[in-house]
Backbone atoms as SQL, in Angstrom:
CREATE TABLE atoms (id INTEGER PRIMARY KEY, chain TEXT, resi INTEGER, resn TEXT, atom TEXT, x REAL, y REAL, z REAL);
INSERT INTO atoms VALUES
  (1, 'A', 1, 'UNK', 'N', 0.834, -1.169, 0.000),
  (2, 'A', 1, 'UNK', 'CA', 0.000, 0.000, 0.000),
  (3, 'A', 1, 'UNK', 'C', 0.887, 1.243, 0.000),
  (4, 'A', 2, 'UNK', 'N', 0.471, 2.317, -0.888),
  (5, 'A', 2, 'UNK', 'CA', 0.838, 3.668, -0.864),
  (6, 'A', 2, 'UNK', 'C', 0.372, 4.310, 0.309),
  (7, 'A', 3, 'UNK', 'N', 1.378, 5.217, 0.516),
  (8, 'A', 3, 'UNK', 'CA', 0.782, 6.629, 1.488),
  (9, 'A', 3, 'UNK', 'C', 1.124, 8.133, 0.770),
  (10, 'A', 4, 'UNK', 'N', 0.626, 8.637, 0.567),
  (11, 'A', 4, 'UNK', 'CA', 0.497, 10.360, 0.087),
  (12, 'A', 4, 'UNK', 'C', 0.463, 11.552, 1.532),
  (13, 'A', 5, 'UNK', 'N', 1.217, 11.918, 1.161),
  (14, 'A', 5, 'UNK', 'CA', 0.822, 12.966, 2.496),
  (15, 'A', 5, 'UNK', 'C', 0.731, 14.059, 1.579),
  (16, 'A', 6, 'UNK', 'N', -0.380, 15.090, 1.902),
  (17, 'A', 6, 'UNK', 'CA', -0.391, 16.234, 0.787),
  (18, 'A', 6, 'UNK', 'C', -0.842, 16.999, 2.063),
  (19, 'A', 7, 'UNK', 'N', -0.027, 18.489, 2.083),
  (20, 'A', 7, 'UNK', 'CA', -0.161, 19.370, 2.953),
  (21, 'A', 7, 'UNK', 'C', 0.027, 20.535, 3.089),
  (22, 'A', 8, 'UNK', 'N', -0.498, 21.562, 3.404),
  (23, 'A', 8, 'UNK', 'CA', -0.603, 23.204, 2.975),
  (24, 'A', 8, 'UNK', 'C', 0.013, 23.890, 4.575),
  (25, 'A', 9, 'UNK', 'N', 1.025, 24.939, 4.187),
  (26, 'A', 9, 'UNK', 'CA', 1.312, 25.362, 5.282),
  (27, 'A', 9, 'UNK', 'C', 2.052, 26.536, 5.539),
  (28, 'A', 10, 'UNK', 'N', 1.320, 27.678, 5.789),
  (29, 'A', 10, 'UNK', 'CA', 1.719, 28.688, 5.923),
  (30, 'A', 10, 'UNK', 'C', 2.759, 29.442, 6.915),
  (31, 'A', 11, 'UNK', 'N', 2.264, 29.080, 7.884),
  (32, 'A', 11, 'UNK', 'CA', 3.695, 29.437, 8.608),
  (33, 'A', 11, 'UNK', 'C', 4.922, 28.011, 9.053),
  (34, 'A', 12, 'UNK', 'N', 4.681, 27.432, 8.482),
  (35, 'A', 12, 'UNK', 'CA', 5.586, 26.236, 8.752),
  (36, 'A', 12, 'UNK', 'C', 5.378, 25.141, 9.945),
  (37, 'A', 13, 'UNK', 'N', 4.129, 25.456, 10.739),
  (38, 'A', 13, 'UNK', 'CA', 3.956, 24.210, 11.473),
  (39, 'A', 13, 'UNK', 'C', 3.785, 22.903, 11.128),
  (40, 'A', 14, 'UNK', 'N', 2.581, 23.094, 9.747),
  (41, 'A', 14, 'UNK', 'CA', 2.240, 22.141, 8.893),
  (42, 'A', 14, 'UNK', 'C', 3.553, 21.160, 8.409),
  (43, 'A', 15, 'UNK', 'N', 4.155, 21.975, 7.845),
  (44, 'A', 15, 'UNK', 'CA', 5.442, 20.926, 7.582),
  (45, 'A', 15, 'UNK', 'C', 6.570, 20.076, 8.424),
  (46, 'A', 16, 'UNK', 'N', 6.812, 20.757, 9.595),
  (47, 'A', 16, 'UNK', 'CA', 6.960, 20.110, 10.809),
  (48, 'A', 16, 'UNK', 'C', 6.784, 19.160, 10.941),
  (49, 'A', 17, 'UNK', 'N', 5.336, 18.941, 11.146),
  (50, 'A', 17, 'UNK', 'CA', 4.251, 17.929, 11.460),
  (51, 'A', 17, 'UNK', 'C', 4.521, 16.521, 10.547),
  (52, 'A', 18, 'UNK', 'N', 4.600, 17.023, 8.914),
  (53, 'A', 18, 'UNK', 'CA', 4.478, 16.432, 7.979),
  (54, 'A', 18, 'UNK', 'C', 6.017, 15.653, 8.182),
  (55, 'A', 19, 'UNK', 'N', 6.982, 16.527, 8.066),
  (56, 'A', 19, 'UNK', 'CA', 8.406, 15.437, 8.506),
  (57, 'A', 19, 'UNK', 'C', 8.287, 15.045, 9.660),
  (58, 'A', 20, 'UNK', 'N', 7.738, 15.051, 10.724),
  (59, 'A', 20, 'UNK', 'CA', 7.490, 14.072, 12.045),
  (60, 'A', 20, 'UNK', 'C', 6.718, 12.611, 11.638),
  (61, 'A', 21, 'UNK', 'N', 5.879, 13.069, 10.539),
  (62, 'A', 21, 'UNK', 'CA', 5.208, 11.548, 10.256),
  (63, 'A', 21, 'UNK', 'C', 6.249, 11.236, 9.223),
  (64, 'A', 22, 'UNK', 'N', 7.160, 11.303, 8.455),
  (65, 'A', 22, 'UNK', 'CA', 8.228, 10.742, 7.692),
  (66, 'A', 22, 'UNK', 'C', 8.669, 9.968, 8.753),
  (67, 'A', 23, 'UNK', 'N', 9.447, 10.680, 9.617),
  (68, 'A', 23, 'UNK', 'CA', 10.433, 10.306, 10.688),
  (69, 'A', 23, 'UNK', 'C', 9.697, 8.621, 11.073),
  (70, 'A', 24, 'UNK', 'N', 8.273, 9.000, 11.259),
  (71, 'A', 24, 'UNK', 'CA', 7.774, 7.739, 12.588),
  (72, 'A', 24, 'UNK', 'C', 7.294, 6.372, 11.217),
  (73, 'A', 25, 'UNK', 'N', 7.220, 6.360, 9.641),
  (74, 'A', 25, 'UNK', 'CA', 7.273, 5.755, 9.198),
  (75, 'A', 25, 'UNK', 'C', 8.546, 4.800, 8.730),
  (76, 'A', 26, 'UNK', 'N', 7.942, 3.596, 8.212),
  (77, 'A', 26, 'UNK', 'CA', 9.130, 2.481, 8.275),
  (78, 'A', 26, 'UNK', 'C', 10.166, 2.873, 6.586),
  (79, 'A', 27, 'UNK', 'N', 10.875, 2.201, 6.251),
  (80, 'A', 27, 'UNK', 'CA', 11.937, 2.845, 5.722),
  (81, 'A', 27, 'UNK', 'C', 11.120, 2.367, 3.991),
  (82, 'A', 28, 'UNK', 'N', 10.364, 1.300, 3.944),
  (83, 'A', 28, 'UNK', 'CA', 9.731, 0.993, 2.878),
  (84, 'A', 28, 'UNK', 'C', 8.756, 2.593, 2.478),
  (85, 'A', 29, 'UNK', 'N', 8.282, 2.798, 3.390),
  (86, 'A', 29, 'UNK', 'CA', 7.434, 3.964, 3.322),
  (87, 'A', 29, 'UNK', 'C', 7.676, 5.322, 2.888),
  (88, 'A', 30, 'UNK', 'N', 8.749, 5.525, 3.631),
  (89, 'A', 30, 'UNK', 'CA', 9.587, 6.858, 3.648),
  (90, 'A', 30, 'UNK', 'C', 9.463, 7.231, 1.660),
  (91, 'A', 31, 'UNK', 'N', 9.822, 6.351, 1.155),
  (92, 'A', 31, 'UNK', 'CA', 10.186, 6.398, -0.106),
  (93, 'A', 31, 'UNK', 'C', 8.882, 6.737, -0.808),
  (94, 'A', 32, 'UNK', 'N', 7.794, 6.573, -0.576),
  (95, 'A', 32, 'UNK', 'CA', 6.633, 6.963, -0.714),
  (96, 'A', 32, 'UNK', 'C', 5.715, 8.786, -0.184),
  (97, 'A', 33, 'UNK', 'N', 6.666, 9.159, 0.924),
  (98, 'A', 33, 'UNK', 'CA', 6.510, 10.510, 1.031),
  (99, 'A', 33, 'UNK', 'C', 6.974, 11.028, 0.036),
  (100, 'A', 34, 'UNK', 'N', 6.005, 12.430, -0.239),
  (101, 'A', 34, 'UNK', 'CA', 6.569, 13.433, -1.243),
  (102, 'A', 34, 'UNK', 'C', 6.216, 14.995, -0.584),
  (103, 'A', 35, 'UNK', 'N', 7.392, 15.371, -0.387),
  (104, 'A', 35, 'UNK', 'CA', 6.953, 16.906, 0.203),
  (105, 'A', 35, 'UNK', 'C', 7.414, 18.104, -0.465),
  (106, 'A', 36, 'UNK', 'N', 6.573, 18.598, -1.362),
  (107, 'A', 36, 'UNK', 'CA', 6.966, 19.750, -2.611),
  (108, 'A', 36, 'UNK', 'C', 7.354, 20.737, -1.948),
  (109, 'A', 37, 'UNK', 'N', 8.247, 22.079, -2.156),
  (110, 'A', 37, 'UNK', 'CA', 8.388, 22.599, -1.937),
  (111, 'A', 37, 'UNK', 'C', 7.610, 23.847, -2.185),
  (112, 'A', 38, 'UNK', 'N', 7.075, 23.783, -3.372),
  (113, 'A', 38, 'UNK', 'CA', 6.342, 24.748, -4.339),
  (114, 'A', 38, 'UNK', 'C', 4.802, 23.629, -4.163),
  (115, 'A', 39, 'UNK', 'N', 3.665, 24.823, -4.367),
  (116, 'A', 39, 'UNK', 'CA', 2.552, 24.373, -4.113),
  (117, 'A', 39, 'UNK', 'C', 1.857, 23.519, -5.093),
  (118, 'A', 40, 'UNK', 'N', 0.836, 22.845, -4.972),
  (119, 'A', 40, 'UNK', 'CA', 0.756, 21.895, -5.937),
  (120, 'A', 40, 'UNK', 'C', -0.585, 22.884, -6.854),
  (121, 'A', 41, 'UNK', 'N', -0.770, 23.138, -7.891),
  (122, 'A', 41, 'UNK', 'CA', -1.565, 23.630, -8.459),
  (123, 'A', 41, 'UNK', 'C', -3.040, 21.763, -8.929),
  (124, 'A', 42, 'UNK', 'N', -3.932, 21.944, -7.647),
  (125, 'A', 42, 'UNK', 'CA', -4.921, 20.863, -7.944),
  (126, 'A', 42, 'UNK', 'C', -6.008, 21.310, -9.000),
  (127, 'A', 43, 'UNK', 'N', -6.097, 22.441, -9.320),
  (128, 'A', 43, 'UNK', 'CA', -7.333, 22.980, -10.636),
  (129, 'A', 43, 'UNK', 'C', -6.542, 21.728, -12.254),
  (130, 'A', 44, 'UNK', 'N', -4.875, 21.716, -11.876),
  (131, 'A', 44, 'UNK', 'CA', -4.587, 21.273, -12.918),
  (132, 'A', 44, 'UNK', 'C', -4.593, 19.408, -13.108),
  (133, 'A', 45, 'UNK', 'N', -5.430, 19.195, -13.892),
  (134, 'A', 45, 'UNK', 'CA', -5.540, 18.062, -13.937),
  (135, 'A', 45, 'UNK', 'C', -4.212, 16.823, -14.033),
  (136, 'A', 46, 'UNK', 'N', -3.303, 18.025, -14.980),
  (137, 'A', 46, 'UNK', 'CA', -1.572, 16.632, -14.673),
  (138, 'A', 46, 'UNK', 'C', -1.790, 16.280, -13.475),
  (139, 'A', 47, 'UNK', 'N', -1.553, 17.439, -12.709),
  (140, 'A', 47, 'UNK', 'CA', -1.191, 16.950, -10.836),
  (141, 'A', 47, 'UNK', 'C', -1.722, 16.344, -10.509),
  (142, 'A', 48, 'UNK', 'N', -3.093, 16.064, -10.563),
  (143, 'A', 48, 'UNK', 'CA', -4.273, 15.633, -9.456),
  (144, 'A', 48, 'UNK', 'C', -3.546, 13.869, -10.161),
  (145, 'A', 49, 'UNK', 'N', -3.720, 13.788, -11.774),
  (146, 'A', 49, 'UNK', 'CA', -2.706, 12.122, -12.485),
  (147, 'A', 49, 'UNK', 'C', -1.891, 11.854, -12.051),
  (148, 'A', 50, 'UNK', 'N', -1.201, 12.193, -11.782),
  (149, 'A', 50, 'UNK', 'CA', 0.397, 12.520, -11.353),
  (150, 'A', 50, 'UNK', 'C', 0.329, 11.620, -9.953),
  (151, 'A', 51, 'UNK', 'N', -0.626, 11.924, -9.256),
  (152, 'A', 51, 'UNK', 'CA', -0.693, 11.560, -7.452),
  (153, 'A', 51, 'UNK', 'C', -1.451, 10.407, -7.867),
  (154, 'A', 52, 'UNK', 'N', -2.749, 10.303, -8.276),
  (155, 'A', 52, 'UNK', 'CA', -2.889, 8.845, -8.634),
  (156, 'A', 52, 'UNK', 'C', -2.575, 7.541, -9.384),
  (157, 'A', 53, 'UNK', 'N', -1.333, 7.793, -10.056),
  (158, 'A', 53, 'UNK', 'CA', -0.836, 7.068, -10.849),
  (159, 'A', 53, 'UNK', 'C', 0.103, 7.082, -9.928),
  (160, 'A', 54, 'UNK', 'N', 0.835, 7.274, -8.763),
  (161, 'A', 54, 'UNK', 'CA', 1.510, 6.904, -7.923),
  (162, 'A', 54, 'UNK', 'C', 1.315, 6.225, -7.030),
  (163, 'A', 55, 'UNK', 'N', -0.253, 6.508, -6.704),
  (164, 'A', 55, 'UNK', 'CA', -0.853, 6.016, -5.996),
  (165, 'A', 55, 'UNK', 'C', -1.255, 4.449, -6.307),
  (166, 'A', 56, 'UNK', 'N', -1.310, 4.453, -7.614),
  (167, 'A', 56, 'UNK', 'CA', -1.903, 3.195, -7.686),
  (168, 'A', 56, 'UNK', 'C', -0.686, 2.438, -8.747),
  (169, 'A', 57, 'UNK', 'N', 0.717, 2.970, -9.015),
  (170, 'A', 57, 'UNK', 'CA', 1.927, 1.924, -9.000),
  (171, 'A', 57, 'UNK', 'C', 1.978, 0.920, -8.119);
């Protein structure tokens, strides 16, 4: 099974958070986080493919 973490975060707590759950996942997993730096534009349909075709590799 895949995991996606997708997360918005303005002053930076959010992301924190988001590498704390990297950290507490197993090493198979890890490889499955993706944490963009730049925001994900979801109106655009690539992206939204993009995450489910990863999802479902």
């Amino acid at each position: 099974m895949k995991t996606v973490v997708i997360y918005k975060s303005k002053t930076g707590f959010t992301k924190k958070y988001a590498k704390w759950i990297a950290e507490e996942l197993s090493a198979d997993e890890k490889g499955m986080l993706a944490i963009y730096d730049k925001p994900i534009d979801f109106t655009d349909k690539k992206n939204i493919g993009k995450i489910i075709a990863y999802v479902n590799s």
